[in-house]
C-alpha positions as CSV (number, residue, x, y, z in Angstrom):
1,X,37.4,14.5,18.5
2,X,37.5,16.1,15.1
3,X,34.4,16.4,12.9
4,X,35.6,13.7,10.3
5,X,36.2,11.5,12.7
6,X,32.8,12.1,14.9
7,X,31.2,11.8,11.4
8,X,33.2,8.5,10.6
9,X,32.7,7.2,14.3
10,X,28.3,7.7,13.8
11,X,28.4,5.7,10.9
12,X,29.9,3.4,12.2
13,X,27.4,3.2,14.8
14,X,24.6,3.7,12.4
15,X,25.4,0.4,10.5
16,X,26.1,-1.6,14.0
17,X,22.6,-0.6,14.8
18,X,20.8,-2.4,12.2
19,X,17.4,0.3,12.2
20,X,18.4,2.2,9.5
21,X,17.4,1.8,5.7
22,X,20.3,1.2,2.8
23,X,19.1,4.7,1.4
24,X,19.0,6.5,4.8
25,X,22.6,5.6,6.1
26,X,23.6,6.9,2.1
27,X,22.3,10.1,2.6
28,X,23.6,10.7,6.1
29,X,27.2,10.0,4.4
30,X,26.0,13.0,1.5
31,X,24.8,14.9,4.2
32,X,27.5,14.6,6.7
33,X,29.9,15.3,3.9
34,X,28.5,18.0,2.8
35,X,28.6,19.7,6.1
36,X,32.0,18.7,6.7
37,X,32.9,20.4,3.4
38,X,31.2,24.0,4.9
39,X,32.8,23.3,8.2
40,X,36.4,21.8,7.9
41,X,36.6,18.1,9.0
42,X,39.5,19.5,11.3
43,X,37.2,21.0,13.4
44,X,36.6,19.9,16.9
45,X,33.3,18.9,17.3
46,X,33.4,20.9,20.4
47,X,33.9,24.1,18.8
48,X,30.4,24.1,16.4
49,X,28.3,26.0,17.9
50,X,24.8,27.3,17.3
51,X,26.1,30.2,15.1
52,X,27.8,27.6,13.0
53,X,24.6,25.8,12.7
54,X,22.5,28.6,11.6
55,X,25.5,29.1,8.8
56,X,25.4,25.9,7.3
57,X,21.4,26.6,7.3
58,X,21.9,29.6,6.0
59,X,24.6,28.1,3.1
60,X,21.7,25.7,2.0
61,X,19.3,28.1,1.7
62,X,20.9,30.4,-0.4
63,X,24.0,29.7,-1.6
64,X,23.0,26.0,-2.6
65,X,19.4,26.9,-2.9
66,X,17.7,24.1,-2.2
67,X,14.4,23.2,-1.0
68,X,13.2,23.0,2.4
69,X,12.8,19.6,2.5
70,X,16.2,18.8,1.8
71,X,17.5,21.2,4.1
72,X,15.3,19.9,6.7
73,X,17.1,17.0,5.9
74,X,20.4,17.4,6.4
75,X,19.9,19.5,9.6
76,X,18.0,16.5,11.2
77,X,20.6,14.1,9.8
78,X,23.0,16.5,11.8
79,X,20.9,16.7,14.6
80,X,20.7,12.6,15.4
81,X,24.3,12.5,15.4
82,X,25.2,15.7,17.9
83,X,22.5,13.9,19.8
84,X,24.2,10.6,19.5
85,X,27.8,12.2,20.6
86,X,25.9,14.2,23.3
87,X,24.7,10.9,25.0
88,X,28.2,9.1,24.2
89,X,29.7,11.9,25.9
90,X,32.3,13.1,23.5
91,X,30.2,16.1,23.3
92,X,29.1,18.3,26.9
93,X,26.1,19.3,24.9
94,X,24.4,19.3,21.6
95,X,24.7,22.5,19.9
96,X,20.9,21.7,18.6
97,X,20.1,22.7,22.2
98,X,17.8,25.3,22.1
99,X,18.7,26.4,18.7
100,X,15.7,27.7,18.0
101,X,15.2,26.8,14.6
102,X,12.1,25.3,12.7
103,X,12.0,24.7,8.7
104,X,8.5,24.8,7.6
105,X,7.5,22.5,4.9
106,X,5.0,23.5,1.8
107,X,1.8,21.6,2.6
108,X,1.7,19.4,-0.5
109,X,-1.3,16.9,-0.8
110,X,0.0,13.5,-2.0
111,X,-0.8,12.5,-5.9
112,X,-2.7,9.6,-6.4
113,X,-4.2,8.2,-9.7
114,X,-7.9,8.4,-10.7
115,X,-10.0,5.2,-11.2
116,X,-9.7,6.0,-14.7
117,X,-6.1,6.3,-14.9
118,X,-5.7,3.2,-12.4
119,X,-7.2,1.4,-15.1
120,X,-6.0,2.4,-18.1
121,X,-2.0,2.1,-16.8
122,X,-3.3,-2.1,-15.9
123,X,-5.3,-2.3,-19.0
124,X,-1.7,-1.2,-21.3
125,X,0.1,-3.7,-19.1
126,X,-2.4,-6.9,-19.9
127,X,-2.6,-5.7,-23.6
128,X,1.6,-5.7,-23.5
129,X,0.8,-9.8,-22.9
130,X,-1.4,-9.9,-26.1
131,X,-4.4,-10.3,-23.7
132,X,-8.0,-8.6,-23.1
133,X,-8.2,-5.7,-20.6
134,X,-10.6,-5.8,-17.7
135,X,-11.0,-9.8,-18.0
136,X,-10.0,-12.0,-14.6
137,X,-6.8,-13.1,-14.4
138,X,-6.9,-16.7,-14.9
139,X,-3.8,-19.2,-14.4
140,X,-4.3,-21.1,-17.9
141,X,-4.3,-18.3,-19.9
142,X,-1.5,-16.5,-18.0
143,X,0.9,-19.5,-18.6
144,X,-0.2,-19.4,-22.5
145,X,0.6,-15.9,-22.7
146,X,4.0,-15.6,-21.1
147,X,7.2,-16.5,-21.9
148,X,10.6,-15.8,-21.7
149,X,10.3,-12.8,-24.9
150,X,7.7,-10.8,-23.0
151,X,8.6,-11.8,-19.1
152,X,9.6,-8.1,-18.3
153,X,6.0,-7.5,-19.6
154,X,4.6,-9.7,-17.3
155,X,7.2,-8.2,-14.0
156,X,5.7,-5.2,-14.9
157,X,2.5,-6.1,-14.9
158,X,2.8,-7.6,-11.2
159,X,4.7,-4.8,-9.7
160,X,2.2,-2.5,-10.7
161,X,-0.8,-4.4,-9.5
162,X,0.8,-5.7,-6.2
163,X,1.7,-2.1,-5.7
164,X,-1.8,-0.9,-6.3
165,X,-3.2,-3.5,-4.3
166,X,-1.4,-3.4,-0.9
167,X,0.3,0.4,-1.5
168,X,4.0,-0.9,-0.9
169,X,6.9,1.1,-2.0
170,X,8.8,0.2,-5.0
171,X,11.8,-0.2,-3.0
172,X,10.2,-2.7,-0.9
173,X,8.4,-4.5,-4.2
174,X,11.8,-5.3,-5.4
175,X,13.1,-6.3,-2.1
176,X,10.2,-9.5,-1.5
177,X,12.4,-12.8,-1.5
178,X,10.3,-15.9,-2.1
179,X,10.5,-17.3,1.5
180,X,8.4,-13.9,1.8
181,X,5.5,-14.6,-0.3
182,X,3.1,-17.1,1.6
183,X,0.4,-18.3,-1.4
184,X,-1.7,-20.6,0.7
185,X,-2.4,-17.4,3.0
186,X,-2.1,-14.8,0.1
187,X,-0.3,-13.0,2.1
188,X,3.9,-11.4,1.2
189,X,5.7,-10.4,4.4
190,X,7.4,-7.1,3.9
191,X,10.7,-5.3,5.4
192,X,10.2,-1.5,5.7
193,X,11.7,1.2,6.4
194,X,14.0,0.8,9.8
195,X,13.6,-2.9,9.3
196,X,10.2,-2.8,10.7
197,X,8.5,-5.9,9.1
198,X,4.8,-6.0,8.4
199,X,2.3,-8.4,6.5
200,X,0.1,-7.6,3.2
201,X,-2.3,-9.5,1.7
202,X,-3.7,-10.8,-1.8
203,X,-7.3,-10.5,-0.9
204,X,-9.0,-10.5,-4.4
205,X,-8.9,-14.2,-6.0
206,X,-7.3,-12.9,-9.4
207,X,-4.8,-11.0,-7.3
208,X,-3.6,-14.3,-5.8
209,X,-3.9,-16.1,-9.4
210,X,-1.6,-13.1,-10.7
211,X,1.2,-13.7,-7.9
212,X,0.8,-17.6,-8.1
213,X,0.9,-17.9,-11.4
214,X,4.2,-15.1,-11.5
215,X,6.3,-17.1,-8.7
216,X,5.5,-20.5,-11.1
217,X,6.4,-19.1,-14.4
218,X,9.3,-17.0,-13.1
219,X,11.8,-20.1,-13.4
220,X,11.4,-19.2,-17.0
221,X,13.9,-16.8,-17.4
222,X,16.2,-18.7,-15.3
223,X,16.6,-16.7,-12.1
224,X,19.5,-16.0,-10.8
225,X,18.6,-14.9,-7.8
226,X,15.8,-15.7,-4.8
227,X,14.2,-12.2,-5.1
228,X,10.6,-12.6,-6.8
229,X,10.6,-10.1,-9.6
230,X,13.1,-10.6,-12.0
231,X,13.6,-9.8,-15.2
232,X,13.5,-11.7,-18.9
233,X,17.3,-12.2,-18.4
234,X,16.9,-13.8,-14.5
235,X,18.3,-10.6,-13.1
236,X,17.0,-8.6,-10.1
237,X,13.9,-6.4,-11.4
238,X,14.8,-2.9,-9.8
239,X,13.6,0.0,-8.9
240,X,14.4,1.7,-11.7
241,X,13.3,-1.4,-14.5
242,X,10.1,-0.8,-12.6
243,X,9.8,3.4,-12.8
244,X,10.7,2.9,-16.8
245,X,8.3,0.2,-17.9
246,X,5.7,2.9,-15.5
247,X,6.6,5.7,-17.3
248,X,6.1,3.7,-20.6
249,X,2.8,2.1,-19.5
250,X,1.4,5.8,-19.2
251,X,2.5,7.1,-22.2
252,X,1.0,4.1,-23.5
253,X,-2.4,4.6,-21.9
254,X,-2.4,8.0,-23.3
255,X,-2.0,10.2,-19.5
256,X,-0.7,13.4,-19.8
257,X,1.1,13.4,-16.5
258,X,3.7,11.4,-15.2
259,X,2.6,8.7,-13.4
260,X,5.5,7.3,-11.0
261,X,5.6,4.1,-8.5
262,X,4.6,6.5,-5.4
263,X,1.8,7.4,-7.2
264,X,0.6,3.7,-7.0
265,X,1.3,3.6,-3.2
266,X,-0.6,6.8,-2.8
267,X,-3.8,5.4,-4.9
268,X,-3.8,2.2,-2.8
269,X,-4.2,4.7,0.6
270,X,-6.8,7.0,-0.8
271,X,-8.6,3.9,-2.2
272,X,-9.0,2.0,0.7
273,X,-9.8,5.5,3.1
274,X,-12.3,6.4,0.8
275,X,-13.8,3.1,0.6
276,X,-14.3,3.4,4.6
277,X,-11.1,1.3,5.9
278,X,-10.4,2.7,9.4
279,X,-7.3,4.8,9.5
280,X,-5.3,3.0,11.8
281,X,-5.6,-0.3,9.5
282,X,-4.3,1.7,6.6
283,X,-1.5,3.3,8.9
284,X,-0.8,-0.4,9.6
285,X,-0.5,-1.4,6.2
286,X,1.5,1.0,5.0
287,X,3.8,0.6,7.9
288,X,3.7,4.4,9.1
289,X,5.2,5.0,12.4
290,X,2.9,7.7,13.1
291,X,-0.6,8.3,12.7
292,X,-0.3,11.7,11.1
293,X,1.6,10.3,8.1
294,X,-1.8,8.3,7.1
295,X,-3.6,11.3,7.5
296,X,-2.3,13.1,4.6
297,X,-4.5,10.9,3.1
298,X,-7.7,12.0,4.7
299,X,-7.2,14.8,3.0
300,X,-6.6,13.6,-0.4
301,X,-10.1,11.5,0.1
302,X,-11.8,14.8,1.0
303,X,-10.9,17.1,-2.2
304,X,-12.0,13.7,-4.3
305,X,-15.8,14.3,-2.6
306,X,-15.1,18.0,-2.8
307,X,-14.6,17.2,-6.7
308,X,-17.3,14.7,-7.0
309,X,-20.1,17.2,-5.1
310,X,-19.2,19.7,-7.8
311,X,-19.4,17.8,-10.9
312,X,-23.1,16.2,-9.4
313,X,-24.3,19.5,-7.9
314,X,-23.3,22.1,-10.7
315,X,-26.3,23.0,-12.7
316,X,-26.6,22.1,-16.4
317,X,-25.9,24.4,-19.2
C-alpha cells in the first residue's frame, strides 16, 4: 500500500469512527499531508522506516522551524495511524516501535484572568446593553434593554458569562443546540472533545435569569437556526464573532493584554480550585480525560497565593 493511499484509507477510518473532533480529523489531513509532501505519496508504507521518521522530525525542526508543540503534533498524528495499519495488518510493524524519540514541551502555566479583569471585561459587556455594571441580572429589565439593534451585544454578553461560569470552550459555547439547554434544572448538556458528553450547570440565580431570559428573547432576531447563540441577523454566533466582540470588550475595559476565550475557560478552573472544589469535580467539569490535565491548574492557584502572601507580608515603605 502506498503512503497516499494508507493516509486516504485512515481517514477514512477516522470519520467511520465517530471519536474524533471536526478540528482534529482537519489537522490529521494538514498533518498527514504535510508528511506526504516530505516523503513522496508513492512510497510504500513499508519502506518508512525509523530513519525516515527522525527526518521528517528533523525537517520540522529546522527547516520549517516550528514549535515543539506542533511538531509533537504531527509526529503523534503519524504515530495513531502507523499504529492503526500495524493492527490492520497492512503494516508487519510500526516504525514508531522503539523509535526512541521524546519532544519535550516548555512548561507553560495556563493564563487566567484576575478578579479584576473578570470584572471589568462583564461590567463593558452590561454597559454595551445601556445597563448598570455589578447589578443582578433581572428578566424585566433584560427584555427592556434588548433588541434586535444590540442582540450581538447581548450574545456576547452570554458567551462570556456562561464561559466564565462553567469554563467550556468556545468551540463547545457555539455548538449548544436548544434541546441541550435544560432551564428547569439549570443545567446545558455539552459535546466535547471525542464526543464525550458531559453536563454543566447554572448554579447562581442571575446566571439562570441571564440564559432564560437569552433562549426567550433570541426569537428576536429571527433564528435561522436551533443553535442557541446567534447573532442580530439569526445566524450561527461563531467562534470567531465570539473572540472579536472579546478582544473588543478588553480594549474597552481598558486591559493591556489580550484577553482570549481560553482565558475565560482557564479563570473558571483556577476559580473554582482556589475556592476549594475538589480536583476530580473540576476534572469532571471540564471534561479532561486525565487527571493531570486539571492539574495544571493547581499550579496556577498556587503562584495566585504565592502573589497574595507577598503583597500582605512585604513590609511598608
Amino acid at each position: 500500500m502506498t503512503l497516499d493511499e494508507a493516509c486516504e484509507q485512515f481517514l477514512v477510518h477516522c470519520r467511520l469512527a465517530k471519536t474524533l473532533s471536526r478540528n482534529t480529523l482537519r489537522a490529521y489531513g494538514v498533518d498527514l499531508a504535510e508528511f506526504q509532501a516530505f516523503v513522496g505519496p508513492g512510497v510504500d508504507v513499508e519502506a518508512i522506516d525509523r530513519l525516515r521518521l527522525r527526518a521528517f522530525l528533523q525537517h520540522l525542526v529546522d527547516a520549517r522551524g516550528l514549535k515543539a508543540s506542533s511538531v509533537k503534533r504531527r509526529m503523534a498524528c503519524l504515530k495513531v495511524m502507523f499504529n492503526w495499519l500495524e493492527s490492520d495488518e497492512v503494516i508487519t510493524l510500526s516504525p514508531f516501535h522503539r523509535l526512541g524519540v521524546r519532544i519535550r514541551l516548555p512548561k507553560r502555566l495556563p493564563r487566567a484572568l484576575s478578579g479584576h479583569e473578570s470584572k471589568a471585561v462583564v461590567a463593558a459587556a452590561v454597559r454595551r446593553l445601556g445597563l448598570r455594571a455589578g447589578v443582578p441580572y433581572d428578566r424585566a429589565v433584560l427584555r427592556r434593554a434588548v433588541d434586535v439593534g444590540n442582540f450581538d451585544a447581548f450574545t456576547a454578553l452570554v458567551a462570556i458569562e456562561v464561559m466564565l461560569t462553567t469554563g467550556v470552550r468556545v468551540g463547545e459555547l457555539t455548538s449548544i443546540r436548544l434541546r441541550d439547554v435544560d432551564l428547569p434544572s439549570s443545567v446545558i448538556r455539552i459535546h466535547g472533545k471525542g464526543d464525550r458528553e458531559r453536563r454543566v450547570f447554572l448554579v447562581d440565580q442571575a446566571m439562570a435569569a441571564l440564559v432564560e431570559t437569552y433562549v426567550a428573547l433570541r426569537e428576536r432576531a429571527a433564528p435561522l437556526t436551533d443553535l442557541v447563540l446567534v447573532t442580530g441577523r439569526g445566524v450561527p454566533a461563531t467562534a470567531q464573532f465570539v473572540r472579536k466582540h472579546l478582544h473588543d470588550l478588553a480594549e474597552e475595559a481598558g486591559l493591556e493584554r489580550q484577553i482570549t476565550p481560553h482565558m475565560l475557560r482557564h479563570t473558571a478552573a483556577t476559580q473554582l480550585l482556589e475556592a476549594g472544589v475538589d480536583i476530580r469535580f473540576v476534572q469532571k467539569l471540564l471534561g479532561h480525560q486525565s487527571i493531570s490535565t486539571t492539574e495544571m491548574y493547581t499550579a496556577v492557584s498556587d503562584e495566585s497565593l504565592r502573589a497574595t502572601l507577598l503583597r500582605v507580608q512585604r513590609p511598608p515603605g
